[in-house]
C-alpha positions in Angstrom: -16.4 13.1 21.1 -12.8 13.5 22.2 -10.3 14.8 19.5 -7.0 12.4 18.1 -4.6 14.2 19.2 -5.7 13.6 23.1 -5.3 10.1 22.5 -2.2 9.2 20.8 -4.0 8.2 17.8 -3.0 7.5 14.2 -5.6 6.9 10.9 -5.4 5.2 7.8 -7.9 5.9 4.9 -7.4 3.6 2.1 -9.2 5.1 -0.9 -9.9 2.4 -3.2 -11.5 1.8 -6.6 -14.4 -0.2 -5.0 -14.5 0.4 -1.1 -13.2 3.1 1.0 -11.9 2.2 4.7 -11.3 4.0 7.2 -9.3 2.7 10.4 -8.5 4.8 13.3 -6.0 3.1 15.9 -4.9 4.0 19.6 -1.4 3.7 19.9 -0.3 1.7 22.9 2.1 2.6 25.6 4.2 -0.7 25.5 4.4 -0.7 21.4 2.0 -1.5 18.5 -1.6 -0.5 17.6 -5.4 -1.2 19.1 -7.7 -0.5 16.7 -10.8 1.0 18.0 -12.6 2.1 14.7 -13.7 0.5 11.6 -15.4 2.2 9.0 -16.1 0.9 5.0 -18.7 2.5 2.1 -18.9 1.4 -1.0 -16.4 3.2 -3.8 -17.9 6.1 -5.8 -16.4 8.5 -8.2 -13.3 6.2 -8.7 -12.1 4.3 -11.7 -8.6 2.8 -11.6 -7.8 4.4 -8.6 -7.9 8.1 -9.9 -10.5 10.1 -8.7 -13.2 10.8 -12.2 -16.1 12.4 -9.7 -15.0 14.5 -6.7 -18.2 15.1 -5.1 -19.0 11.4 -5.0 -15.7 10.4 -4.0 -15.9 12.9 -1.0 -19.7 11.6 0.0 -17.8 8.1 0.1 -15.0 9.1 2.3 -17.7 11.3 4.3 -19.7 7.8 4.9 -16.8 5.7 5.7 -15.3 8.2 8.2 -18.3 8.7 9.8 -18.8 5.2 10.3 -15.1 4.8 12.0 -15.5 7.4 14.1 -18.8 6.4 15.3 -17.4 2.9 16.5 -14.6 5.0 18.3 -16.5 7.6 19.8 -13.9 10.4 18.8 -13.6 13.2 16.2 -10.5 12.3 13.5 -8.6 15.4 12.4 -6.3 14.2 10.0 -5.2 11.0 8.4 -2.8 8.5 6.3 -4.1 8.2 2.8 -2.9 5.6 -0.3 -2.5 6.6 -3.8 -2.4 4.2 -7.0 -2.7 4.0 -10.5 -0.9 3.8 -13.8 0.9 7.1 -13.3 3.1 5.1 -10.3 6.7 5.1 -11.5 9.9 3.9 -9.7 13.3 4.9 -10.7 16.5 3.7 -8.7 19.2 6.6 -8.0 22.5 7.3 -6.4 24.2 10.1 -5.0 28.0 10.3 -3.7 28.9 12.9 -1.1 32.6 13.7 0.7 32.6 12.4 4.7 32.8 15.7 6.5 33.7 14.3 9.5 36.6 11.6 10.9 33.5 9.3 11.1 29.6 9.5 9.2 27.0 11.4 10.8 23.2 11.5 10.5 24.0 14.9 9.1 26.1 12.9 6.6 23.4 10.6 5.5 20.6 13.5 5.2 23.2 15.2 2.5 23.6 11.9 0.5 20.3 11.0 0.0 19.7 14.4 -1.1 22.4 13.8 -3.8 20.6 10.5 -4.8 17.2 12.2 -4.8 18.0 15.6 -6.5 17.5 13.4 -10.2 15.6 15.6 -12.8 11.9 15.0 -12.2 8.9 16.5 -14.7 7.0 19.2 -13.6 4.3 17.4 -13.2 4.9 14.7 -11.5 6.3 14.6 -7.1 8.0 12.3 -5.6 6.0 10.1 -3.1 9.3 8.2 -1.4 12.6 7.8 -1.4 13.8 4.6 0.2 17.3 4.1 0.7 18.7 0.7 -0.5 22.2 0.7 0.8 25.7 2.9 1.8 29.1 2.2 0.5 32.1 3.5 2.2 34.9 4.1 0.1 35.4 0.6 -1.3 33.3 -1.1 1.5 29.7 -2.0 0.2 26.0 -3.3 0.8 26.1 -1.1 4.3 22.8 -0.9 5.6 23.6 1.5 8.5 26.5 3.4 7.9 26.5 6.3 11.1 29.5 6.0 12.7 31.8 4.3 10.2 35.1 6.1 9.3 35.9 6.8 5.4 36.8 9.8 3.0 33.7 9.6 0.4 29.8 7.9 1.0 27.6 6.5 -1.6 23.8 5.9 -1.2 21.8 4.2 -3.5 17.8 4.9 -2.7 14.6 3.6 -4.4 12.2 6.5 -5.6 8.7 6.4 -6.2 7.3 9.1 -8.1 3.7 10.1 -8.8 1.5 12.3 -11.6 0.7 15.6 -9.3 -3.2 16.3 -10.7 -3.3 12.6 -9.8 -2.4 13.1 -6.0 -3.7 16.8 -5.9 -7.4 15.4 -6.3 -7.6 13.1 -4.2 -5.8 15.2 -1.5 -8.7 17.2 -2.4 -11.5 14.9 -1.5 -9.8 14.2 1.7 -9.5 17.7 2.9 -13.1 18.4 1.8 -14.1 16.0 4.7 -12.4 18.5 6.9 -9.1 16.1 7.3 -5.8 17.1 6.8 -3.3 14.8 4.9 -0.4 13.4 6.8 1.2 11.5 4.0 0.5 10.0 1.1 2.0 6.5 1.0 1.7 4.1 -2.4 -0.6 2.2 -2.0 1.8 -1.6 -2.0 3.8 -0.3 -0.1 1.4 0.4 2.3 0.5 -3.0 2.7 3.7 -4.5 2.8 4.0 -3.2 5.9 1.4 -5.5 7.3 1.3 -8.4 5.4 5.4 -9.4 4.6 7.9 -10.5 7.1 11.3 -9.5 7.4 12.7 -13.0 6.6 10.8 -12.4 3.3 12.2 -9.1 2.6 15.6 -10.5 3.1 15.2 -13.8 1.2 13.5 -11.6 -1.7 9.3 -11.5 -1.6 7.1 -9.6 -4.8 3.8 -7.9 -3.5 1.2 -8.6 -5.6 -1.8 -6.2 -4.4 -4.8 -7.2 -6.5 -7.8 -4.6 -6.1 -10.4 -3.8 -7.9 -9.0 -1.3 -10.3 -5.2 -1.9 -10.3 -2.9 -4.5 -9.7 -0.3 -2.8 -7.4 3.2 -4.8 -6.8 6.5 -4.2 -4.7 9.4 -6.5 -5.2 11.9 -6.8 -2.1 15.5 -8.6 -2.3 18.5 -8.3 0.6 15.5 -6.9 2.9 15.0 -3.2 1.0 12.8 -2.4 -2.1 14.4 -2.7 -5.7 10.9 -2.3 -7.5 7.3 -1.4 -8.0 4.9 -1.1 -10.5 1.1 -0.5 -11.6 -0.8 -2.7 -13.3 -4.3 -0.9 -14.5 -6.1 -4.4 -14.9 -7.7 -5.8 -11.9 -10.7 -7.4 -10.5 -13.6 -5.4 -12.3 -12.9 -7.1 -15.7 -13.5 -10.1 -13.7 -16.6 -8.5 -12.7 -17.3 -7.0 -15.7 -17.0 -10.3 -17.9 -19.7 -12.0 -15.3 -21.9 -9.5 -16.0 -22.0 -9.4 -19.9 -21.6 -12.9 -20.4 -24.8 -14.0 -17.5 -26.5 -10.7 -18.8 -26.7 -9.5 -15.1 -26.4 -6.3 -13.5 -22.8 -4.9 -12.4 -24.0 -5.2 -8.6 -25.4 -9.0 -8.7 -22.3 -9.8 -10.9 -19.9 -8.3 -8.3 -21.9 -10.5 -5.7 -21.7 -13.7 -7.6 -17.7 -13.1 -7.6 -17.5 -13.1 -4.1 -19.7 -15.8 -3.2 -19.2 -18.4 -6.1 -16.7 -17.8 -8.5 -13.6 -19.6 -8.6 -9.9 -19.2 -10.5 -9.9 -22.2 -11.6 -12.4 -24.6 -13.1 -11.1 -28.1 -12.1 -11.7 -27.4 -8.5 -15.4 -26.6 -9.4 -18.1 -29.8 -9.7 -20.3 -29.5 -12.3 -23.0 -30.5 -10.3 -23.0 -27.1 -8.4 -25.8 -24.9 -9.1 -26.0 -20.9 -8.7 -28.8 -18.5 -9.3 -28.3 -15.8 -11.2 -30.5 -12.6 -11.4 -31.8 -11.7 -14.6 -32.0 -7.5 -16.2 -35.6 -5.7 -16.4 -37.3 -7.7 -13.8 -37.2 -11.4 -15.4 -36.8 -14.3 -13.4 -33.5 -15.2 -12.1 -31.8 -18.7 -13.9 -30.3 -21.1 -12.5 -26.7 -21.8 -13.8 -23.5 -24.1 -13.3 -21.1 -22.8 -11.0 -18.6 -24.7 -13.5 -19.7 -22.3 -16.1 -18.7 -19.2 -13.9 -15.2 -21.0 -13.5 -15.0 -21.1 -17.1 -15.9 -17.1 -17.5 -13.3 -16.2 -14.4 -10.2 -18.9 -15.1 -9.2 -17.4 -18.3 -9.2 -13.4 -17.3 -7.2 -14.6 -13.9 -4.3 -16.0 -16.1 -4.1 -13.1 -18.2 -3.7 -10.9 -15.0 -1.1 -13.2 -13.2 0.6 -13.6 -17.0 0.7 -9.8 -16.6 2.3 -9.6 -13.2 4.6 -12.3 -14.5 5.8 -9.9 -17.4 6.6 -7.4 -15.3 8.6 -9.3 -12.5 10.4 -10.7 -15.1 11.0 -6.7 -16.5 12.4 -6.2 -13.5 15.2 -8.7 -13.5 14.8 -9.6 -9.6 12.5 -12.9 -11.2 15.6 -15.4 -9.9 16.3 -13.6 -6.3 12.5 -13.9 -4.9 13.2 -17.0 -3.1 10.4 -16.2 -0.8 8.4 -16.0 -3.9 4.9 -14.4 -4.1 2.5 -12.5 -1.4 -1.0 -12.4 -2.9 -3.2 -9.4 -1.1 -6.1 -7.8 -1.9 -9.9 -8.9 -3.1 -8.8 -10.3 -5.9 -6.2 -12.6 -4.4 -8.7 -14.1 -1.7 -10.8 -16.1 -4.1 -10.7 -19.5 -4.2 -8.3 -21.2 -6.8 -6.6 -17.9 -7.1 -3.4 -18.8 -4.9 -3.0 -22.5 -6.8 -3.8 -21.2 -9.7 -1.2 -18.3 -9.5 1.2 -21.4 -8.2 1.0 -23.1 -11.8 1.6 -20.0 -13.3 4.1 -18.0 -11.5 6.0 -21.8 -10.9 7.3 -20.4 -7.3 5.7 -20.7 -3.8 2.5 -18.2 -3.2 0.7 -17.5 0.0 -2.3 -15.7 0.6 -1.3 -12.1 2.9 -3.5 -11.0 5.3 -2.8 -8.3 7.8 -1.9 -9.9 11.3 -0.6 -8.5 14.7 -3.2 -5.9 15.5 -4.6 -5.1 18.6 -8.1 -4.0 19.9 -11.2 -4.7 16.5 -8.5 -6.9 15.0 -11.5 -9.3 14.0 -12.7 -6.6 11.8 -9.2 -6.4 9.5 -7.6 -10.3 9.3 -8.7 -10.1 5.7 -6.8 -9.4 2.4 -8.9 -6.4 2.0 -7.6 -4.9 4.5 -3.7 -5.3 4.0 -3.6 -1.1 2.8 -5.4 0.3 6.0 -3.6 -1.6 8.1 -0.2 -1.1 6.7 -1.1 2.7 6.5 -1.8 2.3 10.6 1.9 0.8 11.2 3.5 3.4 8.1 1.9 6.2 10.5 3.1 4.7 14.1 7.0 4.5 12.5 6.3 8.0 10.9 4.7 9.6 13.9 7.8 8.3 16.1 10.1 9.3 13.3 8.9 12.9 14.1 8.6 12.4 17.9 12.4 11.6 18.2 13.2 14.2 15.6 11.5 16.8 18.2 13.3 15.4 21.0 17.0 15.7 18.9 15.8 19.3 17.9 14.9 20.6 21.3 18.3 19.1 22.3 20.4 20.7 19.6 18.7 23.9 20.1 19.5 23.6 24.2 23.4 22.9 23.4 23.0 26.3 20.9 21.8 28.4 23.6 24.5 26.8 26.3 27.0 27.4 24.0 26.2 30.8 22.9 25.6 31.7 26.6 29.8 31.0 27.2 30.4 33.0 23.8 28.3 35.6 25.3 25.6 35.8 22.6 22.5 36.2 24.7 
């Protein structure tokens, strides 16, 4: 098996509360991703998205990137990973620094950010990212590119997303016990905004809604950059779990009837639809209405999308989504749920599901998928990041050596 690093290659291992995926992609000449590997294993050791069982969790990644490298035919050295969970906080910053220069620099911009970001965090917590929102110049504002402009004083205002450290130290853990290395660790809606929203929905203003398993993960954008994000620890197994107690059937069957029968809401449903439902200590399955399932599932849906209402509406940014709601996730590809979350949310919603992938693209056009993906495209703008980053430093360090050679310093 040939080794990543001979093929321009970039990996994304979402680690979720109920599957694990792995996705290893080629990067292409001419721009963009093929994806040439496709691993997924079932979820063990996780509960909310926090890792409660290390050795499982590790068998689980073991098994999925096994599987994805298998279908590739290569040996994966290191990878993109996701992080959730109710210790996600955002805070929004800014930081003002003196122009140095008759006009900004890049050198300019590094330093201002660093103002904005140098805010007092705990000790135990890290910061995951910090996005920059806009510039203002002086008494010139909403600058989204400000290199190059002339002033005496710069203002940034940046979006950080902080995380707890035990949190992000455990399940860096599991992935380097797999013999991978971390690249960076990305939250997890974040991720997948990067393959399921479009710019004109980042400018128009577009909330995230990421509805796994274990959490409920949501970005808000407005004027094209990120003013929000939050953790909702409610998610699809309560859904799961209410089937199960209320059919008295086992965690696994119930998770099955989900995906193959249930719906978010009960007046799409006949009640002349039947469903067979397995029974606990080996007694005969019964056959049930579908309509009744409805009934279990409709009422725990509209507490979560009450829930994700609340907190749009904490945010203040409710009136300046005019793109209104992306749905992604499990969760948010059952039927009813994107009508249903219409009625509630009383604003356009559309279902997201990661498009414009090359190569096993088959595999991923699924909400499920919306985090691996949008890992793969965080990685290719990250791994250019670097790549022209090089190419400045080995350019600043040639101009060093010219000019110490005519100040006779070598």
């Amino acid at each position: 098996m040939s080794k990543t690093t001979e093929r321009n290659m970039v990996v994304g291992l979402d680690i979720g509360t109920s599957k694990i995926v792995t996705l290893i992609g080629e990067m292409i000449p001419d721009g963009g991703i093929s994806i040439i590997g496709v691993g997924a294993a079932t979820a063990r050791g996780m509960d909310k998205a926090g890792v409660n069982d290390l050795n499982l969790v590790v068998q689980s990644i073991q098994k999925s990137v096994e599987e994805a490298e298998l279908m590739a035919d290569c040996r994966i050295a290191s990878a993109y990973i996701n992080i959730s969970g109710r210790h996600i906080a955002c805070q929004n910053e800014s930081g003002m620094v003196p122009i140095n220069e008759a006009e900004v620099t890049q050198d300019d911009v590094d330093n201002v950010i660093h103002a904005a970001k140098s805010v007092p965090i705990a000790q135990e917590r890290r910061i995951l990212h910090v996005l920059p929102q806009e510039f203002v110049i002086d008494s010139q504002e909403s600058i989204k590119s400000p290199i190059g402009m002339s002033g005496v004083r710069m203002e940034a205002k940046v979006h950080i997303i902080t995380c707890a450290n035990d949190m992000a130290k455990n399940i860096q853990k599991a992935v380097e016990r797999c013999g991978l290395a971390v690249d960076r660790m990305i939250f997890s809606a974040l991720a997948s905004s990067y393959s399921v929203l479009t710019e004109d929905e980042k400018d128009l203003g577009v909330a995230l809604v990421d509805m796994g398993a274990g959490t409920v993960d949501i970005c808000i954008y407005t004027e094209g950059v990120l003013r929000h994000t939050a953790v909702i620890p409610a998610a699809g197994n309560q859904v799961t779990s209410d089937i199960a107690k209320i059919f008295r059937t086992p965690l696994a069957y119930a998770e099955e009837i989900k995906t193959k029968y249930a719906c978010a809401l009960r007046d799409l449903v006949s009640k002349d639809d039947n469903i067979e439902v397995p029974s606990v200590g080996g007694r005969p399955s019964r056959v049930m209405q579908r309509h009744i399932l409805a009934e279990v599932v409709e009422p725990r849906y509209q507490e979560l999308f009450e829930l994700i209402r609340e907190e749009i509406e904490k945010s203040g940014l409710e009136d300046q989504i005019a793109a209104g709601i992306v749905m992604t996730g499990g969760c948010g590809r059952m039927e009813g749920a994107i009508e249903f979350a219409e009625e509630i949310f009383r604003m356009p919603v559309r279902l997201g599901e990661p498009l414009g992938m090359k190569g096993l693209s088959d595999y991923v056009e699924d909400p499920t998928y919306a985090t691996a993906v949008g890992l793969l495209r965080f990685g290719e703008e990250d791994l250019a990041m670097r790549a022209k980053e090089a190419r400045e430093g080995n350019v600043m360090g040639v101009w060093k050596r010219l000019h110490g050679w005519f100040k006779g310093e070598f």
